[in-house]
Backbone as a printed PyTorch tensor [residue, N CA C, xyz], in Angstrom:
tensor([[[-15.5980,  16.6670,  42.1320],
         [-15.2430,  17.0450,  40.7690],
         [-14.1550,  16.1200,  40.2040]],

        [[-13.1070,  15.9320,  40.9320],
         [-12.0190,  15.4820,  40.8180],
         [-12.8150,  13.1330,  40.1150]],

        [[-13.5440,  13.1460,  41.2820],
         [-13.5030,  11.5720,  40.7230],
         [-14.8910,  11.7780,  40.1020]],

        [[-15.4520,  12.6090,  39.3920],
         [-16.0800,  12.9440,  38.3330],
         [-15.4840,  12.9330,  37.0900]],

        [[-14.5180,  13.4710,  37.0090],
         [-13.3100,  13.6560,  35.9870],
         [-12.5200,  12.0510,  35.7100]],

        [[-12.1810,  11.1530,  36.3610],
         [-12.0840,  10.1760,  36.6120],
         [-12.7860,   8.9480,  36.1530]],

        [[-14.0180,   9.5830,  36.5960],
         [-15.5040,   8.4430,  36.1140],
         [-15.2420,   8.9540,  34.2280]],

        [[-15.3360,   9.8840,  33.6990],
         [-15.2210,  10.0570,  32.0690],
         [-13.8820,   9.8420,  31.3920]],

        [[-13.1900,  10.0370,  32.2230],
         [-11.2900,   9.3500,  31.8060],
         [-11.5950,   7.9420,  31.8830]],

        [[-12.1320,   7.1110,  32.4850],
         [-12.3480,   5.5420,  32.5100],
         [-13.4480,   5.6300,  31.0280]],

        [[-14.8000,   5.6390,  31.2120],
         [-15.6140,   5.5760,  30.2850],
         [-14.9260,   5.9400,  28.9180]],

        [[-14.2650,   7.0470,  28.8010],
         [-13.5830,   7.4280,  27.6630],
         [-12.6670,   6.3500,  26.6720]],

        [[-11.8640,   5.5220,  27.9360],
         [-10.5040,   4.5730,  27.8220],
         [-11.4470,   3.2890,  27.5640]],

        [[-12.7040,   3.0310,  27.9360],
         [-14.0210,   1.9010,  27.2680],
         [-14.3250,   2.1250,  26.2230]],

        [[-14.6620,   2.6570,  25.7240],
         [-14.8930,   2.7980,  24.2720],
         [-14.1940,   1.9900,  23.1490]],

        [[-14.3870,   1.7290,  22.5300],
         [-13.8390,   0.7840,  21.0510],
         [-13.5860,   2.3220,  20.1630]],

        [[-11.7730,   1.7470,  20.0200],
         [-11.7720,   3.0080,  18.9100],
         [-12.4560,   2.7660,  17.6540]],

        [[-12.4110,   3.8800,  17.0280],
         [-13.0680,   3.6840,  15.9280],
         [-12.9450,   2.8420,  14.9730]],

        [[-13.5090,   2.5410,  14.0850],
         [-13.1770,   1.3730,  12.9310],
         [-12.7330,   2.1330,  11.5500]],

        [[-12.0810,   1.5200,  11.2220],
         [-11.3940,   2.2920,   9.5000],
         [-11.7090,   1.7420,   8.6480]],

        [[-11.4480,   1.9820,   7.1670],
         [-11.6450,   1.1340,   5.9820],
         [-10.6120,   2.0760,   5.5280]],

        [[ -9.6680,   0.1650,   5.1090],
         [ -8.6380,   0.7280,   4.4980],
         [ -8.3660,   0.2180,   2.9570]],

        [[ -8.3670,   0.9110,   2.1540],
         [ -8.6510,   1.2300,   0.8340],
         [ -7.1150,   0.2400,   0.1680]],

        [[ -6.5660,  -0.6750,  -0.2770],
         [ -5.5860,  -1.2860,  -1.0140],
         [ -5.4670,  -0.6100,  -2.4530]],

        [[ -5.1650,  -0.0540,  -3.2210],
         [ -5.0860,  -0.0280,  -4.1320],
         [ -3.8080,  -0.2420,  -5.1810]],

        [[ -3.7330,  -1.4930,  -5.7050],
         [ -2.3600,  -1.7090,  -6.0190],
         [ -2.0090,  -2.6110,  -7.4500]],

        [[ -1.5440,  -3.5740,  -7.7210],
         [ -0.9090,  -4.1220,  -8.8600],
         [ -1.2950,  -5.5250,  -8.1180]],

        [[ -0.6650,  -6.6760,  -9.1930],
         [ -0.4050,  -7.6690,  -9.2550],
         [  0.1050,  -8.2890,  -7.7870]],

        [[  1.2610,  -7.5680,  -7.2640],
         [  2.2530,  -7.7880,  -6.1800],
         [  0.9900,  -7.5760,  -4.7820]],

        [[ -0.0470,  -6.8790,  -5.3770],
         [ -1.0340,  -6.5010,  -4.1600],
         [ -2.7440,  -7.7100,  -4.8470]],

        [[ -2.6360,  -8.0090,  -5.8440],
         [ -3.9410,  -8.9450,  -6.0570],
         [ -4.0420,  -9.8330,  -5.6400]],

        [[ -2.4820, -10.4920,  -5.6260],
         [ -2.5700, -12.1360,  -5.1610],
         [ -1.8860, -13.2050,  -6.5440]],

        [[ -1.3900, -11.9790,  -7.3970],
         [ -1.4490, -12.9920,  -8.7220],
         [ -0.1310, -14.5020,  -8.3790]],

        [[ -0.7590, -15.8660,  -9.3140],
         [ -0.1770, -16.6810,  -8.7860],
         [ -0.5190, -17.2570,  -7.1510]],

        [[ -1.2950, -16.7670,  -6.5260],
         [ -1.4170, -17.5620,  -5.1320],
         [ -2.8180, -18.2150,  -5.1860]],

        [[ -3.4410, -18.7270,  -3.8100],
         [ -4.5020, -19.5380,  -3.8730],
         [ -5.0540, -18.5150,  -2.8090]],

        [[ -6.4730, -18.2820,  -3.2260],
         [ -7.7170, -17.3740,  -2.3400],
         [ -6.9720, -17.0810,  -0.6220]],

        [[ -7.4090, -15.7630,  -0.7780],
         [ -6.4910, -15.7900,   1.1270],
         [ -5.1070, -16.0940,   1.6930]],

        [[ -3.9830, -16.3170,   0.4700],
         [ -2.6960, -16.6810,   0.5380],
         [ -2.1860, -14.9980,   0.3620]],

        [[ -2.5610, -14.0610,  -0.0610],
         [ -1.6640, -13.0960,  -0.1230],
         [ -1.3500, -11.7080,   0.5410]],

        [[ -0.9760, -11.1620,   0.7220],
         [ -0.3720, -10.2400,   1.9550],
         [ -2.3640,  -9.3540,   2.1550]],

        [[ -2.4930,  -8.9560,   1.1970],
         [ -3.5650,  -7.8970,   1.7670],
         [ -4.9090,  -8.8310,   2.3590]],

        [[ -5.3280, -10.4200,   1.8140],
         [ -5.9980, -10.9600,   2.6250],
         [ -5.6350, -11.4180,   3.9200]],

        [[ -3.8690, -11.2760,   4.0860],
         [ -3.7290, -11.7850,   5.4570],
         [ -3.7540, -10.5310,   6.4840]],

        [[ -3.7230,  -9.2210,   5.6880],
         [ -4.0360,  -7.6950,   6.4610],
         [ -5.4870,  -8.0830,   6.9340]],

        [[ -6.4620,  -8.2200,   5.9540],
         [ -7.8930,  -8.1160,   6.2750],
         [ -8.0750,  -8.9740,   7.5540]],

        [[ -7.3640, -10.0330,   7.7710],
         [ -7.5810, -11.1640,   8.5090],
         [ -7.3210, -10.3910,   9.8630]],

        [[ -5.7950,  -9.5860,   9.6850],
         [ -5.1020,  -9.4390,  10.9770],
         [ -5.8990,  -8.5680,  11.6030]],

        [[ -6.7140,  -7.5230,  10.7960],
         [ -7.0580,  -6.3690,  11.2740],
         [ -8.7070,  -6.4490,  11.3290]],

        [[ -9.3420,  -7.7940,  10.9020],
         [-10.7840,  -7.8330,  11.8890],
         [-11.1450,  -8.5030,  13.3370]],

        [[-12.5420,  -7.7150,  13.8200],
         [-13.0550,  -7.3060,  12.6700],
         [-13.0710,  -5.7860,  13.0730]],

        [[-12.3460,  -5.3160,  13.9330],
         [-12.3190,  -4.0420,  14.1730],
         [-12.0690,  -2.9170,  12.6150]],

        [[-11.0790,  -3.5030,  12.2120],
         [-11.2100,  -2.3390,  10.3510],
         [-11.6200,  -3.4380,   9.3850]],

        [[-11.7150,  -2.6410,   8.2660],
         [-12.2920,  -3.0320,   7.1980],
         [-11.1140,  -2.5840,   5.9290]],

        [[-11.1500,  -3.8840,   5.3510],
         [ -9.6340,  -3.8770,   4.0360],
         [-10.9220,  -4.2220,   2.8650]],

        [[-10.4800,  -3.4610,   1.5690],
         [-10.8810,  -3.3360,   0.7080],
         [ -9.2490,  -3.2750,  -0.4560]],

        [[ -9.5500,  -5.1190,  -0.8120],
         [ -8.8100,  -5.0320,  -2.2620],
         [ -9.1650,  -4.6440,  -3.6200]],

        [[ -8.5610,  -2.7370,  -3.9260],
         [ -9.0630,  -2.8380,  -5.3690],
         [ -7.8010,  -3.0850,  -6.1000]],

        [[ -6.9370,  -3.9590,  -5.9940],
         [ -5.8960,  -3.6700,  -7.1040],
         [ -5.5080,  -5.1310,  -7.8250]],

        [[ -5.2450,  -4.6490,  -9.3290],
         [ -5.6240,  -5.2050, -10.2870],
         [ -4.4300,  -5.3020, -11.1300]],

        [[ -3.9110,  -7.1540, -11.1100],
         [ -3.2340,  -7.0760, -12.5280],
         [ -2.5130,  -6.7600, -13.4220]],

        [[ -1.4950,  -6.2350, -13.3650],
         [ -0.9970,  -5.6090, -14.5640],
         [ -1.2000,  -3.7130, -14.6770]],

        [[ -1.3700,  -3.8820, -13.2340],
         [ -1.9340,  -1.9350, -13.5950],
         [ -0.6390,  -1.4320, -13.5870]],

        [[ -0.9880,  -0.3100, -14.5660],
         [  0.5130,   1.0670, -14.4430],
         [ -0.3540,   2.1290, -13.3650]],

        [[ -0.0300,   2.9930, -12.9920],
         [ -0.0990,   4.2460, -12.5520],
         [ -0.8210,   5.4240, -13.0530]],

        [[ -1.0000,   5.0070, -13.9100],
         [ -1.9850,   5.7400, -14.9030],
         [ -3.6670,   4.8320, -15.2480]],

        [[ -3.5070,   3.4080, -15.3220],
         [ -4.4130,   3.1710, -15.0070],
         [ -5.1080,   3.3910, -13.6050]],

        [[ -4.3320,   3.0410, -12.5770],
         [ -4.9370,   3.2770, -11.2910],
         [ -5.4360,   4.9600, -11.0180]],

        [[ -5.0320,   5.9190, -11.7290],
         [ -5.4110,   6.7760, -11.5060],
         [ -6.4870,   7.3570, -12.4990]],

        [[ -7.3440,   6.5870, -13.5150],
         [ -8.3980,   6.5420, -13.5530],
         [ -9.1850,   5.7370, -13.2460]],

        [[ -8.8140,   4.9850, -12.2730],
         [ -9.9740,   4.3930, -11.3060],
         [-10.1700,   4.7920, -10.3060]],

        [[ -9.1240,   5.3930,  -9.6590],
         [ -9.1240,   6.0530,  -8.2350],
         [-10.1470,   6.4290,  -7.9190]],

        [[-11.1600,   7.7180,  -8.6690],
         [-12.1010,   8.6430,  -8.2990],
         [-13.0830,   7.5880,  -8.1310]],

        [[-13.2910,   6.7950,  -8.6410],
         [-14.3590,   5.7980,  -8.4220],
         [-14.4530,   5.1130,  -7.2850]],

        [[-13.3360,   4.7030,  -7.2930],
         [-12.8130,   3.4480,  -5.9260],
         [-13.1880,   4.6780,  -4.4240]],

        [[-12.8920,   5.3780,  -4.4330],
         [-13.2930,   6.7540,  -3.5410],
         [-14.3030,   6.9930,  -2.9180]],

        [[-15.3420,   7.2640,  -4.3370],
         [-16.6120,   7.1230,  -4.1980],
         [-17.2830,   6.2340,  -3.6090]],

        [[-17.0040,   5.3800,  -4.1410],
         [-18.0680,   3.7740,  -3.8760],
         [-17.4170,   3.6150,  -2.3380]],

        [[-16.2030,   3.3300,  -1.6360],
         [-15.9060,   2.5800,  -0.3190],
         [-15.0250,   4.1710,   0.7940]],

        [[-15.1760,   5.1920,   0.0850],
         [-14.7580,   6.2750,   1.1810],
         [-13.8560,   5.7610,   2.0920]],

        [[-13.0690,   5.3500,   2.1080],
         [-11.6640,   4.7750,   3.0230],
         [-11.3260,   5.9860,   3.7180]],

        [[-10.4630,   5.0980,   4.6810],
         [ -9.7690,   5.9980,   6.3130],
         [ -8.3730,   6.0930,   5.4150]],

        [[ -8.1020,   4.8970,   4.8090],
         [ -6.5200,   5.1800,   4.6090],
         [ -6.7640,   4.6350,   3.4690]],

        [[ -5.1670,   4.9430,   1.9880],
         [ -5.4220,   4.2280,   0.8180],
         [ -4.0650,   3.7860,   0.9710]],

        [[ -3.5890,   2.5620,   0.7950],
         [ -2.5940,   1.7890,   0.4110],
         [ -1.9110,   1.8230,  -0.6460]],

        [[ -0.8380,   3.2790,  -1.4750],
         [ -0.9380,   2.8750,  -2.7780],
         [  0.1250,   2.0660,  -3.1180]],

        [[ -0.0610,   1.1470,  -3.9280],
         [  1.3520,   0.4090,  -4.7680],
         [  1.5280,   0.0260,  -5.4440]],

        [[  1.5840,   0.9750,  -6.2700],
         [  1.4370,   1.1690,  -8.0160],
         [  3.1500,   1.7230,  -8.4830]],

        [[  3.4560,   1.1400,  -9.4470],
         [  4.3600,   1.6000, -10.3470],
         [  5.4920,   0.4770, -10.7770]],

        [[  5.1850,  -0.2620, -10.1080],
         [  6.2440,  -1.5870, -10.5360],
         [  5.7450,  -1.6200, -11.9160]],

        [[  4.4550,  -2.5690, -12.5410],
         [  4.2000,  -2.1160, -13.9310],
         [  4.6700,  -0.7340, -14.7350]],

        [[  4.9830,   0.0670, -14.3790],
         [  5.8090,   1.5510, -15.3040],
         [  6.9550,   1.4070, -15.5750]],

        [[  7.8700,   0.5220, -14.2050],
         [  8.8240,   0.2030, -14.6380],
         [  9.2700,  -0.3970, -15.0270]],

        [[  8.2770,  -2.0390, -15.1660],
         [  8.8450,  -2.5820, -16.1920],
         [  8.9950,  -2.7430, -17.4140]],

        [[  7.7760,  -1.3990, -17.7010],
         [  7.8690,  -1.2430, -19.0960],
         [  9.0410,  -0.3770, -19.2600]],

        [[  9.3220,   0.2270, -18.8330],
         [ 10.2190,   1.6920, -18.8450],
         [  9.8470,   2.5340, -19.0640]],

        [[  8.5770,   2.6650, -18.9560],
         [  7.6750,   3.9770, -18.8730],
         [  8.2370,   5.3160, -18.5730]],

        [[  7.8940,   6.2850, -18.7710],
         [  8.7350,   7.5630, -17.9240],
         [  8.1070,   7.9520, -17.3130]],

        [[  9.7740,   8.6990, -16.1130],
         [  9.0500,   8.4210, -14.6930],
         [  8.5800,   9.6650, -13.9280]],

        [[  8.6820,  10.5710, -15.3230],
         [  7.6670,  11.3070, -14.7610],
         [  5.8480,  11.6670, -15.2450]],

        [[  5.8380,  10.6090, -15.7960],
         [  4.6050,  10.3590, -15.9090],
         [  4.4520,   9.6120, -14.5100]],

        [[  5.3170,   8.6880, -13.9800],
         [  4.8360,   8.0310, -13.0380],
         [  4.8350,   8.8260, -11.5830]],

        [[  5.5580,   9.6650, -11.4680],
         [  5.3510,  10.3600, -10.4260],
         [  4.2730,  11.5960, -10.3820]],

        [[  3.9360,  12.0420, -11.6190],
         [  2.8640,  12.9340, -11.5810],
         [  1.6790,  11.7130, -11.4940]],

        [[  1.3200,  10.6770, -11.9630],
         [ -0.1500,  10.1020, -11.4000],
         [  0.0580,   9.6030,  -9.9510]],

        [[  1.1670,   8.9540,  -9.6020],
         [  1.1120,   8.5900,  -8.3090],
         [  0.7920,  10.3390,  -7.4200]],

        [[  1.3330,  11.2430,  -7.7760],
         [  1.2120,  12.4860,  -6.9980],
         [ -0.6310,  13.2370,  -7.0210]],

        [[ -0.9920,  13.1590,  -8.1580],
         [ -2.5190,  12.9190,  -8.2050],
         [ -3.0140,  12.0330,  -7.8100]],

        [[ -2.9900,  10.7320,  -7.5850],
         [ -3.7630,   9.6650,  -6.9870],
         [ -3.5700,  10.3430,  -4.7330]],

        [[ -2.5670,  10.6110,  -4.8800],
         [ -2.1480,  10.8150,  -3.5110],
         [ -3.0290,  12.0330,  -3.1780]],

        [[ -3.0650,  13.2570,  -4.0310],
         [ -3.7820,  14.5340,  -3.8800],
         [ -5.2250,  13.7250,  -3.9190]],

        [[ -5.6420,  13.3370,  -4.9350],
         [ -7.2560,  12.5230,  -4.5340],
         [ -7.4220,  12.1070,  -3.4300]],

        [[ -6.6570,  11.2640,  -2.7120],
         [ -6.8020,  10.6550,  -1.2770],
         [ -7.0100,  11.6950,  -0.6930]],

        [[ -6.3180,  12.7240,  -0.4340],
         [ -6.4070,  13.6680,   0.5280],
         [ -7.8330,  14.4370,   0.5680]],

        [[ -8.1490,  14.5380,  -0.7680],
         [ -9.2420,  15.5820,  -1.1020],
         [-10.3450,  15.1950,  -0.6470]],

        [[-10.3750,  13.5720,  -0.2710],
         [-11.4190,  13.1160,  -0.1270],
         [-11.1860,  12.0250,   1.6120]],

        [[-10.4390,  13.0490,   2.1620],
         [-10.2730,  12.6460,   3.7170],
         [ -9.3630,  11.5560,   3.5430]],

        [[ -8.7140,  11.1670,   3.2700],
         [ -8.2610,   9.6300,   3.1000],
         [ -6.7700,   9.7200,   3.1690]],

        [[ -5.8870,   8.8630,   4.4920],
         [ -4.4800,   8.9070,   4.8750],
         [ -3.5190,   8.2760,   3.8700]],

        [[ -2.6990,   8.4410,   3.1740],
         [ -1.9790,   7.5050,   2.4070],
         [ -0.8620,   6.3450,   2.6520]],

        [[ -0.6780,   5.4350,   2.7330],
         [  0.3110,   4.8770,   2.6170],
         [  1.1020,   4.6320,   1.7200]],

        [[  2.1910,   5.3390,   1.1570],
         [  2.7060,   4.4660,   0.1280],
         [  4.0530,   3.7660,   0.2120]],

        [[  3.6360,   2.8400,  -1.0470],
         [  4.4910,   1.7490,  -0.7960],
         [  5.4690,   1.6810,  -1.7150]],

        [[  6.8030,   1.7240,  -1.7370],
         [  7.8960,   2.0450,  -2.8470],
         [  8.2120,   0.4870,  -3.2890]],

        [[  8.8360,   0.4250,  -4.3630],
         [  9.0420,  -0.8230,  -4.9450],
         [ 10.7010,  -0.4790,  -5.1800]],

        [[ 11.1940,  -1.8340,  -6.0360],
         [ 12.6730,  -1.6010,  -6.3010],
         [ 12.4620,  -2.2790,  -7.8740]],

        [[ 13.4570,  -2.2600,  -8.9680],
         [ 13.0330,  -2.7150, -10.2720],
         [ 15.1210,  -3.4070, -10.3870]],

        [[ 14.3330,  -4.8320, -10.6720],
         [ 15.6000,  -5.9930, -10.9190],
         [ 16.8000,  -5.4840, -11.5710]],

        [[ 18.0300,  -5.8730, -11.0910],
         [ 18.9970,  -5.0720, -11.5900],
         [ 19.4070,  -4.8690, -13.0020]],

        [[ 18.5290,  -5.7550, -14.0080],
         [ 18.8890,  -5.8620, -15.0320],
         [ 18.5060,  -4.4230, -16.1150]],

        [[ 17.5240,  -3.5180, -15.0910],
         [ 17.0960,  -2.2260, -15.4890],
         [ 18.5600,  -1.4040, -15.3580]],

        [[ 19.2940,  -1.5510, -14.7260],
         [ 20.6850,  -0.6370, -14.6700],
         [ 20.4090,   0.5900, -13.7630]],

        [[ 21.6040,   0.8260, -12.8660],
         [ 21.5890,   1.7700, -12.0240],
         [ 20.8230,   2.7060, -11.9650]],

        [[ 21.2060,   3.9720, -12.9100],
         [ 20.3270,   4.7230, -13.1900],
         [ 18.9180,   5.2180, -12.8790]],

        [[ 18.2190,   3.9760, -13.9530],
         [ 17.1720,   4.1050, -13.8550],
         [ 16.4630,   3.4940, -12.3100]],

        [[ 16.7160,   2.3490, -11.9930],
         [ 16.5140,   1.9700, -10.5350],
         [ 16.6110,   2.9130,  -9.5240]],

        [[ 17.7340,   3.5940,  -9.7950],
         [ 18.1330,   4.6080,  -8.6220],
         [ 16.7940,   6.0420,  -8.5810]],

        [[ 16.4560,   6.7460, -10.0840],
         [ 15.4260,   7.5910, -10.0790],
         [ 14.1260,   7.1180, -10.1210]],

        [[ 13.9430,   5.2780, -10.2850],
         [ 12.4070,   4.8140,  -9.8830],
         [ 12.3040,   5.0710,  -8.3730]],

        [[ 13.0890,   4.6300,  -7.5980],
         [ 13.4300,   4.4930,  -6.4650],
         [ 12.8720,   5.7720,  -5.4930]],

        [[ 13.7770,   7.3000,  -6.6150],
         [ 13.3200,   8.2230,  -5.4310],
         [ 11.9490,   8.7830,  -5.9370]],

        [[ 11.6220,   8.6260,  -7.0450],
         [  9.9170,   8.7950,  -7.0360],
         [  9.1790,   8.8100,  -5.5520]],

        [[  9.3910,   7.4420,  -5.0940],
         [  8.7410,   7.4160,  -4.0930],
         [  9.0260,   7.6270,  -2.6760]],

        [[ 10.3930,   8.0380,  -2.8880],
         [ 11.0300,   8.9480,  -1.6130],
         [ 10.8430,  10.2220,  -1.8920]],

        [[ 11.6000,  10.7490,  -2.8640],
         [ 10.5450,  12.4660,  -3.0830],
         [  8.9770,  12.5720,  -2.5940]],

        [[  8.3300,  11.5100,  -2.8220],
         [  6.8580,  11.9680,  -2.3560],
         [  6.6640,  11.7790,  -1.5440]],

        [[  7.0560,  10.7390,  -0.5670],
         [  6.9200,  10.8870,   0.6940],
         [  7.2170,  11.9610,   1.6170]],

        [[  8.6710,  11.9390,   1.2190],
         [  8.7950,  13.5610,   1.9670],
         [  8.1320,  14.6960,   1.9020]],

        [[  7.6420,  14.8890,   0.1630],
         [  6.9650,  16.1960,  -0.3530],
         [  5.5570,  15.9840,   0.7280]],

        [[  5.2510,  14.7280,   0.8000],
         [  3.0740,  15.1220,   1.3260],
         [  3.4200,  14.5080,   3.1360]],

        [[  4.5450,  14.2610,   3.4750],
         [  4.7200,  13.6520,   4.8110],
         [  3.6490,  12.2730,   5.1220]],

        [[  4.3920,  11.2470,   4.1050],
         [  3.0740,  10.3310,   4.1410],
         [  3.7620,   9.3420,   5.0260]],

        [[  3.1020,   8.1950,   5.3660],
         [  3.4800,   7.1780,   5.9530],
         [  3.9050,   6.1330,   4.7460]],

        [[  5.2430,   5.5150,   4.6490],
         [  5.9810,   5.2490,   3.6660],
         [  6.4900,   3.5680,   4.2610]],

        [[  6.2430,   2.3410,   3.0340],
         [  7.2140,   1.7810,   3.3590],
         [  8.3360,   1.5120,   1.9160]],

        [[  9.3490,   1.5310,   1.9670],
         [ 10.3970,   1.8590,   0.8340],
         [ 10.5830,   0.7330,   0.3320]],

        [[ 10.4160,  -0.3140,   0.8480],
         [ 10.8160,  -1.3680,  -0.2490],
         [  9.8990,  -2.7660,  -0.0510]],

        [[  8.7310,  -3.1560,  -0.4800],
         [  7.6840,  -3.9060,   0.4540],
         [  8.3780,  -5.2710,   0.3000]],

        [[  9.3400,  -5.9100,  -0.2160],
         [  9.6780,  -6.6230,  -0.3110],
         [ 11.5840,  -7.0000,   0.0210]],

        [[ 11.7250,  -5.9870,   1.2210],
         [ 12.7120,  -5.8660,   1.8440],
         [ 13.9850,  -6.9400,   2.1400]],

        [[ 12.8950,  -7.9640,   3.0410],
         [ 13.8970,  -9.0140,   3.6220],
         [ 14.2230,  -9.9440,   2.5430]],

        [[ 13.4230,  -9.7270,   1.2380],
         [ 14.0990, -11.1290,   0.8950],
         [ 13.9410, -10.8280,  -0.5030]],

        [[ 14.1890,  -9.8180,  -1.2780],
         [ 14.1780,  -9.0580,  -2.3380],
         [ 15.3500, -10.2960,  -3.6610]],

        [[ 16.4210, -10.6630,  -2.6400],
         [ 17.8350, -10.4350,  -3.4200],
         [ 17.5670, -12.1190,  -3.5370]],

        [[ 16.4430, -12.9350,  -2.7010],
         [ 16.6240, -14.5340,  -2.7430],
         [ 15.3940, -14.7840,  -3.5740]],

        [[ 16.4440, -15.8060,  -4.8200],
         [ 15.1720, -16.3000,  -5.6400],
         [ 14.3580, -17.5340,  -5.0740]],

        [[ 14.5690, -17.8180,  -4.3820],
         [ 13.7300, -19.1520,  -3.7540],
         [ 12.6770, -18.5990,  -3.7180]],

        [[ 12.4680, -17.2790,  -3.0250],
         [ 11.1750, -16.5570,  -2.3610],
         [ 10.0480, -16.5140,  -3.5690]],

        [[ 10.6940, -16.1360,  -4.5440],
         [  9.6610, -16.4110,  -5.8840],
         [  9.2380, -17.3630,  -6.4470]],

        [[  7.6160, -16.9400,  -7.2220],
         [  7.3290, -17.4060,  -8.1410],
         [  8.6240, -17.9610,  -9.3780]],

        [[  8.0880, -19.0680, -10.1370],
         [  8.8410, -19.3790, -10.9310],
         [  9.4420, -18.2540, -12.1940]],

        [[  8.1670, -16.9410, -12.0590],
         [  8.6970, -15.5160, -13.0790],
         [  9.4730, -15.0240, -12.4520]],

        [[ 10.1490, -15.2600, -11.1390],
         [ 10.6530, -14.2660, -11.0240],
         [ 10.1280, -12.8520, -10.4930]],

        [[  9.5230, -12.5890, -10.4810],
         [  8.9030, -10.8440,  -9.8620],
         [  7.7150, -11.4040,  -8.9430]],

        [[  7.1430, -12.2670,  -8.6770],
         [  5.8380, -12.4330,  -8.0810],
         [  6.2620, -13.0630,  -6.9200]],

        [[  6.0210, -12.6210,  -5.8750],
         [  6.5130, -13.1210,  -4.6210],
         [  5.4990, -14.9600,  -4.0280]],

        [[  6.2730, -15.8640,  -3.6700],
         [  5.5190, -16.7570,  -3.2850],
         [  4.5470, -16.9150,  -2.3060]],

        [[  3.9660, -18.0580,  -1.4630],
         [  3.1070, -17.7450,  -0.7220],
         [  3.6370, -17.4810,   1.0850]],

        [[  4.8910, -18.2490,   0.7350],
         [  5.7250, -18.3060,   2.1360],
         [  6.1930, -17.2900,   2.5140]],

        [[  6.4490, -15.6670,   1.3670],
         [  6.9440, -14.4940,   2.2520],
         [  5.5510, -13.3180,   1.9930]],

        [[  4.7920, -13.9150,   2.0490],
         [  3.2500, -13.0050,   2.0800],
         [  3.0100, -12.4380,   3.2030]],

        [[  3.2000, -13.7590,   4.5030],
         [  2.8840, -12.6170,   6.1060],
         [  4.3530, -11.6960,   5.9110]],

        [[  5.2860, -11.6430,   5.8420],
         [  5.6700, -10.3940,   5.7160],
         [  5.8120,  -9.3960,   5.0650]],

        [[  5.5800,  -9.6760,   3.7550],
         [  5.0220,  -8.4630,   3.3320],
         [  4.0340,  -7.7490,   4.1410]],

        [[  2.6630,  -8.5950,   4.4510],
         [  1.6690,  -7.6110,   5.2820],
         [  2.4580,  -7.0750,   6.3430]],

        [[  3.5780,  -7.8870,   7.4110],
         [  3.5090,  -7.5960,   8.5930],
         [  4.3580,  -6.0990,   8.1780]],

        [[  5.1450,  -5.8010,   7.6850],
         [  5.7180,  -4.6060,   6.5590],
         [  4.9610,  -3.5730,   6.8110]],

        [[  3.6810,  -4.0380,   5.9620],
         [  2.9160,  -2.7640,   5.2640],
         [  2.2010,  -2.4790,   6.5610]],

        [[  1.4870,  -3.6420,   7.2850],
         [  0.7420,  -3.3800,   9.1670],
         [  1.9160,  -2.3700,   9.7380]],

        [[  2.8510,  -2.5950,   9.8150],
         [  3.4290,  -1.5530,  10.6920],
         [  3.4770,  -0.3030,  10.3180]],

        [[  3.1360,  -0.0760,   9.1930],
         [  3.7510,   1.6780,   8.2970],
         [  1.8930,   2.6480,   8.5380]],

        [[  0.8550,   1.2810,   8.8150],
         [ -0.8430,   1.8300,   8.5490],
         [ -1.1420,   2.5850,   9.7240]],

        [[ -1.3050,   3.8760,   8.8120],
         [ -1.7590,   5.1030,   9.6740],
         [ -3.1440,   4.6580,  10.5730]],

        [[ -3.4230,   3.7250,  11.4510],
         [ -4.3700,   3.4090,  11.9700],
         [ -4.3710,   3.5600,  13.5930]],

        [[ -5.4420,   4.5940,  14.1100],
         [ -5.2870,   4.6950,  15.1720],
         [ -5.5070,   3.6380,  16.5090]]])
């Protein structure tokens, strides 16, 4: 019995875990804007993570939080993801959008994920100091309140190590170059609910 039990603990530990599809859904900072094909953090995810999972970039441009959350139900539909990547709201804030519009769609986009099996990651941003305390400080906990509220897997600032150095940028200013792209992914790889 005993090296019966043994023989299916081995066979078990053979197996290929399962494969995921992990859903990106994000802004500009997540399209690639400004880089060259395969230079930017979520094509260097897709890279890291085949071909065992599957990365799906839907994010687009210039989105607010409100756009992404009428695309969501779609994006859902069509590629059914293991996990969704969200990182949306830098566009809200730079308009100065209010932020509780932005935390009620990010909080619906997050309830969609769930509804439809799907782990979240989200990803918090920070907004240039020229927005003033304040407001930085309550963009900020948007996405610490929600993390805590749904117990998601969180990374707080995707652009951590090198936020404060302008070299790292594009010539605008907000668009990260091509030289701190693996870390952004290596960032967001460590936070992915992937078994």
């Amino acid at each position: 019995m005993i090296r019966y039990l043994r023989l299916i603990a081995l066979l078990l530990m053979a197996l290929p875990l399962q494969a995921a599809t992990v859903l990106v859904f994000g802004d500009s900072l997540s399209a690639g804007y400004g880089l060259a094909p395969g230079q930017g953090w979520v094509a260097l995810l897709e890279h890291s993570l085949a071909p065992r999972h599957r990365v799906i970039n839907a994010s687009v441009s210039g989105e607010t939080t409100a756009g992404g959350l009428s695309r969501l139900p779609a994006a859902l539909k069509r590629h059914r993801p293991d996990v969704v990547v969200l990182e949306l709201g830098a566009n809200d804030g730079l308009r100065g959008l209010p932020l509780t519009e932005m935390r009620n769609n990010l909080e619906q986009m997050i309830r969609l994920a769930r509804q439809n099996k799907a782990q979240v990651l989200l990803v918090g941003l920070i907004l240039p100091p020229n927005y003033g305390p304040k407001y930085r400080n309550e963009f900020r906990a948007v996405y610490e309140t929600l993390a805590q509220q749904y117990t998601l897997s969180y990374v707080p600032r995707l652009m951590a190590d090198f936020e404060a150095d302008a070299s790292k940028f594009q010539p605008d200013g907000i668009h990260p170059g091509a030289e701190v792209q693996p870390r952004m992914m290596e960032t967001v790889r460590a936070k992915l609910p992937l078994s």
